[in-house]
Structure formats: C-alpha cells, structure tokens
N, C-alpha and C positions, 0 to 999 in steps of 0.2 A: 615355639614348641607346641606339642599335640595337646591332647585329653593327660589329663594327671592320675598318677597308678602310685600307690601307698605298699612298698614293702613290708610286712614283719615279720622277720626271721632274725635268729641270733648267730645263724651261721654264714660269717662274712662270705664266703664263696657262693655259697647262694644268692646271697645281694648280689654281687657284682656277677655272678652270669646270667641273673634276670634282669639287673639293672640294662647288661649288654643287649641282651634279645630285644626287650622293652623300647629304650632308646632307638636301635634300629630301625622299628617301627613307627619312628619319630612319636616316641610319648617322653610326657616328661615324669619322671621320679623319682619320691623322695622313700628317705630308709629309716625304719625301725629295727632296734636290737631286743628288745623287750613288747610287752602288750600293753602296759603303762605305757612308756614312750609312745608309741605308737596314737593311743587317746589321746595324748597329749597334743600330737600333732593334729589329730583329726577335728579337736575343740576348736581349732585357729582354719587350717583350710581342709577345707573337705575333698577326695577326691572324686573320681568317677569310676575306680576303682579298687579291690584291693587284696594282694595276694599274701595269706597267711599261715604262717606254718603254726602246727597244732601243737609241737611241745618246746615250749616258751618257757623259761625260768621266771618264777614270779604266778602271775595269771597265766594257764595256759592258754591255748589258741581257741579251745570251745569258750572259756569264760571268754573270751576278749570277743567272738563272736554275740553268742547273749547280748552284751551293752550295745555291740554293732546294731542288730537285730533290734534293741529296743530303742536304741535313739536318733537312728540313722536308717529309719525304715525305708527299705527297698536298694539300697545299695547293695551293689554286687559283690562279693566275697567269693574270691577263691582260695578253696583250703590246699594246704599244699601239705608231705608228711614224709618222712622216709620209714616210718613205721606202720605204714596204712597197711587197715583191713576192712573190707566191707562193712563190719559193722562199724568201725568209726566214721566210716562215708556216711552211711545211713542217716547215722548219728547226727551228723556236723550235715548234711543236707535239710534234714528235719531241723534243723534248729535254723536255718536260712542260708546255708551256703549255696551259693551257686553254679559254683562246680567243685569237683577234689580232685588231685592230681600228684603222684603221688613222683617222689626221688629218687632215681636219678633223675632230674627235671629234662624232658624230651622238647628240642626247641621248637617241631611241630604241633606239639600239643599244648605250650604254653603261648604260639601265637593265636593258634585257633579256638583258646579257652578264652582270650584276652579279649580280642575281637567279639566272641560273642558277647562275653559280658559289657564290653564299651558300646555293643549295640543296645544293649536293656538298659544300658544307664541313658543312654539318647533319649529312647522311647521313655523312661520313666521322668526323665527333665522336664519332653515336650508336653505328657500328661498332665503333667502339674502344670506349666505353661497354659494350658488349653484351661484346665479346670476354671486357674486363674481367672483368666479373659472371658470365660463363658462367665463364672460368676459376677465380673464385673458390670459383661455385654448387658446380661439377662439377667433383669430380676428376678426373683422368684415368687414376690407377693404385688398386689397391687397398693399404688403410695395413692394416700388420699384421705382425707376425715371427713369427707362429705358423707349423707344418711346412706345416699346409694351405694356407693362405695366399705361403708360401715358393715351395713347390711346383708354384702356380696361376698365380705369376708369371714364373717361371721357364718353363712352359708356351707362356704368351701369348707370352714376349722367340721362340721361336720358329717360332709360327704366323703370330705379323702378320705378318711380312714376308713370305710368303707371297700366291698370290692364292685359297688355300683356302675353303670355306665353311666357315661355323664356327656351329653350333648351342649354343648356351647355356640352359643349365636350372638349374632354382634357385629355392627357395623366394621368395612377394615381398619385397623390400627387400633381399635378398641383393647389390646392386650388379651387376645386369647391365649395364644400361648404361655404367655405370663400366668394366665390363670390354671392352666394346664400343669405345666411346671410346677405352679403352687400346690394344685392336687398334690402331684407326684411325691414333693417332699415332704408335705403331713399322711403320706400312705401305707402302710406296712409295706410295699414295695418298694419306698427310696432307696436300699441298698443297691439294685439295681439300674442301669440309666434306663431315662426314659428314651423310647425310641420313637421319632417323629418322620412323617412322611407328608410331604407336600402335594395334595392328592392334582392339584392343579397343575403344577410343574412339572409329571414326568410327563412323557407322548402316550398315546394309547397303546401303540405296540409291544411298550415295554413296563405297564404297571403292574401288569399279574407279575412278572419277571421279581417287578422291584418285591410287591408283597410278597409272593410266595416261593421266591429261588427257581432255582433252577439249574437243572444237569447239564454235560457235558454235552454239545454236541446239540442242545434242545433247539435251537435258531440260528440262524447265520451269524459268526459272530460270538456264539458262546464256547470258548475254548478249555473257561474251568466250571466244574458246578459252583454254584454261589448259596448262599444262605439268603433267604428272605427276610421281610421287616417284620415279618408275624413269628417267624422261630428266633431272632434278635430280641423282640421282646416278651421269650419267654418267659413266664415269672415276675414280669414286669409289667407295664403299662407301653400300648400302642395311642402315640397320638395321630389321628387322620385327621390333615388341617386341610381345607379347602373341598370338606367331601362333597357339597353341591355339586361338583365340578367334574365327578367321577361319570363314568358312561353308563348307562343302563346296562350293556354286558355287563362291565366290571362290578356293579353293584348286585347281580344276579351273582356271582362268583363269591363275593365276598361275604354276601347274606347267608349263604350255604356254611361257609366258613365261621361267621360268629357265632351262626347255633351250635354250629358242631366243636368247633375249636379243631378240627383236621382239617387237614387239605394233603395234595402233593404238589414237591417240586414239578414247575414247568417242563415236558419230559419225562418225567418220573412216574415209577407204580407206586410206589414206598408210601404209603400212609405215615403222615407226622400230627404227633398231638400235644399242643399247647396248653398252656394257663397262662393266659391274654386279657388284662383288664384295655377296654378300649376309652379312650375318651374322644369324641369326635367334635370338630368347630366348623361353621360355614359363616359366612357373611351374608348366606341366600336365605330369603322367607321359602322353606323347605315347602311347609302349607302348598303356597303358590307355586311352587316345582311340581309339586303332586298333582295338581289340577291341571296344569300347562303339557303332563305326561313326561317332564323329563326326570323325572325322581319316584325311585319305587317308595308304595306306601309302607309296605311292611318293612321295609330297612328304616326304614322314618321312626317307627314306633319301638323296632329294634334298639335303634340307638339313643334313644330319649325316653330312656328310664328315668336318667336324671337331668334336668333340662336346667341353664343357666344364663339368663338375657343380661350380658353387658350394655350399660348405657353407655351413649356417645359425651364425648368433652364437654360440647356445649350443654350439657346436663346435669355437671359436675362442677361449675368454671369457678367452685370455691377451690377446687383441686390443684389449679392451672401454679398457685407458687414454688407448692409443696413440687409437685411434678418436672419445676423451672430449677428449682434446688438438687434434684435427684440428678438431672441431666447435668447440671455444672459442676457437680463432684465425680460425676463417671468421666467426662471428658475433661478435667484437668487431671484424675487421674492415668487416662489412657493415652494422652497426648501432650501432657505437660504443658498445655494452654495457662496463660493469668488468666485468673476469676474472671469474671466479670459480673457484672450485678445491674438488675433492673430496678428504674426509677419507679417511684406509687404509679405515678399517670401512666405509665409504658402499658404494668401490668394492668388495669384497670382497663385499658385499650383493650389492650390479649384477652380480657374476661365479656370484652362484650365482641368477639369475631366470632362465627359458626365453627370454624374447622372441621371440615368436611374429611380432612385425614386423621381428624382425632388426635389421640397421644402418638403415633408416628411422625406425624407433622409438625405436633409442637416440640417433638426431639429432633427431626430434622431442622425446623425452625430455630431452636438455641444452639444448635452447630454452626449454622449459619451467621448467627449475633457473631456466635467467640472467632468465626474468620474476620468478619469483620472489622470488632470491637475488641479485641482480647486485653484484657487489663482494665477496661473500662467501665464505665456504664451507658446502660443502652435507654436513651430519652423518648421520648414519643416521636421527635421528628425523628429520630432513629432506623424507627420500624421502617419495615419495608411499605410499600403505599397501598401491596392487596389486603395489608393487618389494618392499614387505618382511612380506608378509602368509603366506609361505611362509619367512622368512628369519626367527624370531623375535629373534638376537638378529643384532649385526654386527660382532664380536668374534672376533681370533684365539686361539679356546680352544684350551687344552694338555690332550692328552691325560691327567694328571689330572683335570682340571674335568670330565672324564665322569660322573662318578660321582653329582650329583644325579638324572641322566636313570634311572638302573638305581634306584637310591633310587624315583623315582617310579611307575616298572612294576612294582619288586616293591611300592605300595604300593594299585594296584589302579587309576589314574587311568583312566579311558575317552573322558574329552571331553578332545579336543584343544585347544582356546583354552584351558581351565584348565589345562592339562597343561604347556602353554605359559606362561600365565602363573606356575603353581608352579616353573616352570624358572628363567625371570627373576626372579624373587622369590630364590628359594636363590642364584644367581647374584650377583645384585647384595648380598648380605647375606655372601656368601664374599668376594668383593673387596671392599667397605669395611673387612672387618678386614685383609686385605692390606696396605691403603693407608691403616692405625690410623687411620681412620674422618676423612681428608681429602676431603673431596666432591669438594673442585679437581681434585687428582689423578687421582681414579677417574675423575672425567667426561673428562679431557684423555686417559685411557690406554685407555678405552672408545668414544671419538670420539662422544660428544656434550656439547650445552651443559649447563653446572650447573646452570642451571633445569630445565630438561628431568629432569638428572639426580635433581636436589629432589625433583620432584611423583612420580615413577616412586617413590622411596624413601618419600616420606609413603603414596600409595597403596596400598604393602605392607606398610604402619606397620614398616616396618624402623628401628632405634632409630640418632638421629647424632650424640646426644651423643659 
C-alpha cells in the first residue's frame, strides 16, 4: 500500500466514500469516529496525512487541530465540514489547516487536495532528512582543545553576533566552512539558512547568473527568471568560498554590489536591495594575489573587516584524537560501521605526519581505516605506508633507547631505508630481551599484532627462542 491518510469524522458515510476515493488512489487508511480516537491513534502511527471534519462530538475538529498543530508540527490537515463558512475556513487555516473543503465531498477536489497535501508531507519528510544529514555531515563548531583552536573559538563566540564581514583564510581542509557555519549559528541571522556559493566551481559564464539571477530569456538557455544567491540570502548571511578564485570581471561586479547591497537580475532593469552579511574564505595569500595583479585591492580590504587565520593540523596534532573520535561517531552513525579504535602507537605515528590535506584528509583517512578495519583496531603496521614511511617506528622511546641511533652514525650508515631498517633491527632485538624473549608481550607493548611482530623478528633473523 501507498502513503497512510488518517480519517476523523463521526459520519460513517463519509468514511467510507473517502475511504473509497482514497484507496483508489492506492493510499492506505485508517478511521476515526471521535477526535480522542483519532489522538489516539496518531500517539502509535503517524500518518502523512489527515482529513478532519470540524463538528466532532467530544473535542471538536479546531481543538483536535490545536494539539495537531502543537505536537505534530507541520503535518497536513485537511479540514473538511458540511457547515462551512468562510470564516471558519479562515479560522481553521490560521490555526494550521492546510486546506478546507467543504460537503457534499466533490471526488475531484478531495483527490487534488490529497495529493497536494501528500506532496508537502514528502517535502517536509525530505527536510527534516536533509536537516538531519547536513547536521550530521557538517559540524558546526570546530573540535579540538589545543591553545590555537581555544583561541579561534573564543574569537568567533564574539564576531557572530555581530553584523561584521568576516574574511577567512586557511589552508585547504582547514575547516572553513565549519567556521562559517559556526558564525552563522551564534548570529542573529541563524533563523535564516546560510547561503554558500562555491566561487571556484561555477564557469565564468555563468557566475553573475548564479550570484545575481536572472530573467527570462537573458542567455541561451534561460527559459525561467531564477533568483540569485545574493537575494537567497537576504537577511541572512552569503558565504563566498573560494573567492581568490573569482575573475577580476566578476570581482569589479560584485564590489559594486557589496557597497551598495543592489544590483540587477542578469537581463533585468528592476533594482533589487538586500541586507547581506558576507563572510568570505580563500586558501590564496590574497597579499600576494594583489601584487601578481590577479585580485583587486579594494575588494581585499572590502572583505577583511574581520580577518580570521586558521592553522593547519600539523599545528594542532594535540587535536588529531579528539578529531579521530568526531569522525568514528559520524560514520558509524551514517553507515552503521563497527567502531573501530586506534592503538597509542598508531595515533602517536598520525601526530607526528604533516598532512598536507589537514582535517579533510584525516576524515578521509579514518573512512578509510573503517573500510578496512571495521570492528577493529588499527595498529601501527596498520597505517597505510605514506602515514608511516617518515615515522619508522611508533613507539614511545625513552630517551635511553637513543643510543642505537649514535651507534649507527658513528658507524658510517648513509642510506636511509637501511639506516632505518638497522634501527628497527637493534630496536626490536633490545626489547625482546626486556620482555625475556615473550613475543605476546613486546607486540602488546609496541602496539602491533604478533604475527606482524613474528615475520618483522624472522626478517631480522633476530633469535626467539
């Protein structure tokens, strides 16, 4: 069966020739004779519809609305009446109905009322879906206890509230948008979405388009007028991501536009005027854009009212758990993955790699672990070999244990990989007599598995009797 439609009417023949209409339209539905009954049924399944007659014995059909309306917000209600007048349409509209329709019930207007409403119930499902997922995807605060990070947020608690422009710079994957977003939601604007534009992603052709709409007919191709991202986020915040990346036209074009907050649609004479807070992000040293001619200076200073330097991971890399924990609660929740968890040595390897994609990489990177590894834990010989290929071993050495390294320089070594390998060699043959030549041990204390630990010890022909 279809989408589910909730009757309440106390007049059997009403049920049953709406029930009839309904059904034909392959829905499934269930019957109230009361507006109780009716709650009653809605506490257990809810539907996606629900058609309600206004004089009900008991609560009538506006109360039973009301509770509709307060605790079933955004479900579609259509009031239905054999007593209608305008003003109780009115009435029962204002209070959340979503359509009224009055009796003799006409079968074309109670498919075409149905229908609309099982469309807003779609769209209001997929909303909340999206919401969902977007809250999940995308943070909204930056995770981390490090000073930089302390500091950054501490910043933001207060610029948002503010209606200052705010310029963001920062290596890629640094979490600008994240920072953005955070604005957004400590800003007297968060009733509003934010609205984002990828200034690097669209083509040249068509970015005045995306920013500023455009009418019917404006270019090959434009069949309807469209709304721009600057009248989108009226009242709200515009984030421009990538604006290094914009052309000197379009940056002539839009500098005009932020002093002014008008412009017109592409096509159009019609002056349009906003209240536009902008936040703007680049990964480019703008400075050095300006000097090289390909970025204007006055948009520079335009948009860096409020200027905000994200550091890179390796700046942070007390961050790198906290950030390894964020990522494995989002993707067991969004893919039903097992946990999985990293050994001390793993992470300790991960704290000392550069990551040149920052926190993108290291979320890319723990998606990768959970295909892998899912249910597990991921050990140092684990990692992939570009995390540990500067990292030879992933152990917390004591400053005794130096002392192979000096042993090796005074004994003349010049290739690195052997250098490296004679270090793990003397390494692992000084902790097995530590561990009077227990393999379990060493491999549990060194954070990897005993097989791993085996073939590493046979390859050095290091003795285990």
């Amino acid at each position: 069966m279809g989408e589910k439609i909730l009757i309440i009417d106390d007049e059997e023949g009403i049920r049953l020739s709406l029930r009839g209409i309904l059904e034909d339209e392959g829905l499934k539905v269930s019957e109230a004779e009361t507006g109780e009954q009716g709650l009653e049924i809605l506490g257990t399944d809810i539907p996606d519809l629900i058609f309600l007659d206004i004089w009900l014995p008991g609560m009538d059909g506006l109360e039973v609305l009301d509770t509709i309306s307060r605790d079933y917000e955004g479900l579609p209600v259509i009031m239905i009446s054999g007593h209608g007048t305008i003003e109780t349409a009115v009435q029962a509209l204002k209070k959340g109905a979503f359509d009224f329709i009055e009796k003799p019930l006409s079968l074309e207007k109670v498919v075409v009322s149905s229908r609309n409403g099982l469309e807003f119930s779609r769209l209001r499902q997929e909303n909340i879906a999206l919401k969902t997922r977007i809250s999940s995807e995308q943070p909204v605060s930056l995770t981390g206890k490090s000073e930089a990070i302390d500091t950054l947020n501490q910043v933001i608690g207060r610029v948002a509230p503010t209606d200052s422009w705010v310029l963001i710079t920062g290596e890629n994957g640094t979490g600008k948008e994240i920072v953005a977003r955070s604005i957004h939601n400590q800003s007297g604007r968060a009733d509003r979405p934010l609205v984002a534009v990828n200034c690097a992603a669209i083509p040249e052709e068509l970015i005045e388009s995306e920013l500023f709409g455009h009418e019917k007919g404006a270019f090959t191709g434009a069949d309807k007028a469209q709304e721009g991202k600057f009248e989108l986020a009226n009242g709200s915040i515009l984030f421009l991501d990538e604006i290094g990346d914009m052309s000197l036209k379009t940056q002539a074009k839009i500098l005009r536009i932020l002093q002014e907050q008008q412009f017109e649609h592409v096509g159009g004479r019609k002056t349009i005027t906003v209240d536009v807070r902008v936040i703007a992000a680049t990964n480019k040293d703008l400075a050095k854009e300006i000097k090289a001619g390909n970025f204007r200076e006055d948009l520079y200073y335009r948009l860096k009212v409020f200027p905000l330097e994200l550091p890179p991971l390796r700046d942070r890399v007390e961050d790198i758990p906290l950030l390894i924990n964020d990522f494995i609660d989002i993707l067991v929740k969004q893919h039903g993955f097992k946990p999985i968890t990293f050994a001390p040595a793993a992470i300790d390897t991960l704290k000392r790699y550069r990551w040149p994609g920052n926190v993108r990489e290291l979320k890319n990177f723990v998606e990768r672990m959970f295909i892998m590894h899912a249910g597990d834990t991921v050990t140092t010989d684990r990692l992939p070999p570009e995390y540990t290929k500067d990292n030879p071993i992933a152990t917390e050495t004591k400053p005794s244990e130096a002392a192979p390294i000096d042993d090796m320089i005074a004994g003349g070594s010049t290739d690195l990989k052997q250098a490296r390998a004679d270090f793990e060699a003397r390494f692992l043959e000084t902790k097995l007599k530590e561990f009077d030549g227990n393999i379990s041990q060493l491999a549990k204390a060194i954070g990897i598995e005993r097989s791993s630990l085996y073939r590493k010890l046979k390859a050095y022909q290091i003795q285990t009797d």
